[in-house]
N, C-alpha and C positions, 0 to 999 in steps of 0.2 A: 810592442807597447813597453814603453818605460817601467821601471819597479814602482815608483813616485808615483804614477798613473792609476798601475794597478792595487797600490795599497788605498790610495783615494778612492776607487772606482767600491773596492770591498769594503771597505769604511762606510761610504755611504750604503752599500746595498743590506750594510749587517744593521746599519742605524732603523733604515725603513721597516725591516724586518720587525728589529726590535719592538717600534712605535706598535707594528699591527699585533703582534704578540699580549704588549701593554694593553691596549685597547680590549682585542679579545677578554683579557684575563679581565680588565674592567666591564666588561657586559656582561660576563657571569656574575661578578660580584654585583653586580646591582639587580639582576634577575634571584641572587638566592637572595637576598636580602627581603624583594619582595614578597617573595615567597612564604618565608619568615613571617614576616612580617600581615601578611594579607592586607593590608590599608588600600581600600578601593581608592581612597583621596591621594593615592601617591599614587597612582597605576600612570595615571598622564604622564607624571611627570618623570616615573620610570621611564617608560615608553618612550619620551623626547632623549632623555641621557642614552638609550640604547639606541636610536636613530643615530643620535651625534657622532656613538662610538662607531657603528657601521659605517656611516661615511667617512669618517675618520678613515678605519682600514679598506674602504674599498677606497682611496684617494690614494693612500700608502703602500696597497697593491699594486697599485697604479706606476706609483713611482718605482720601487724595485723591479717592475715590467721592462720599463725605461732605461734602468741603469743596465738590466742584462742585457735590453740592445745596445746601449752604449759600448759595452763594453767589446760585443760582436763586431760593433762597426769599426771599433779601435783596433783590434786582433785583426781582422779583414783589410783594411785602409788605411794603417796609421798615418801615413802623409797627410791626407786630407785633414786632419783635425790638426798636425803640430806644425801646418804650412802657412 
């Protein structure tokens, strides 16, 4: 695999990383908030931002999943991808 490939390849994988990290660090932060806070009238709408940020990161998991196989199949087969 090319250097160009694999600087691409870790760029994206550190970006997705990053996102789920982000996300993580935002579901705590709106879980201590509510906590703080107790407002049963915010608890839904807690609850929906924490849904959002979980699939967020399990989408984002997703993708970093993706890019490590990419990157197996590119070390394993380069031809096939730059033919």
């Amino acid at each position: 695999m090319n250097v160009e490939a694999d600087s691409m390849i870790d760029t994206l994988y550190a970006l997705a990383m990053l996102v789920c990290n982000k996300m993580i660090k935002n579901q705590q932060i709106l879980l201590e908030k509510w906590r703080k806070n107790r407002n049963p009238f915010n608890l839904s709408e807690t609850i929906e931002q924490v849904n959002i940020c979980q699939q967020i990161i399990r989408d984002f998991q997703s993708i970093s999943r993706e890019i490590k196989m990419t990157r197996q199949e590119l070390l394993e087969e380069p031809e096939s991808w730059f033919s």
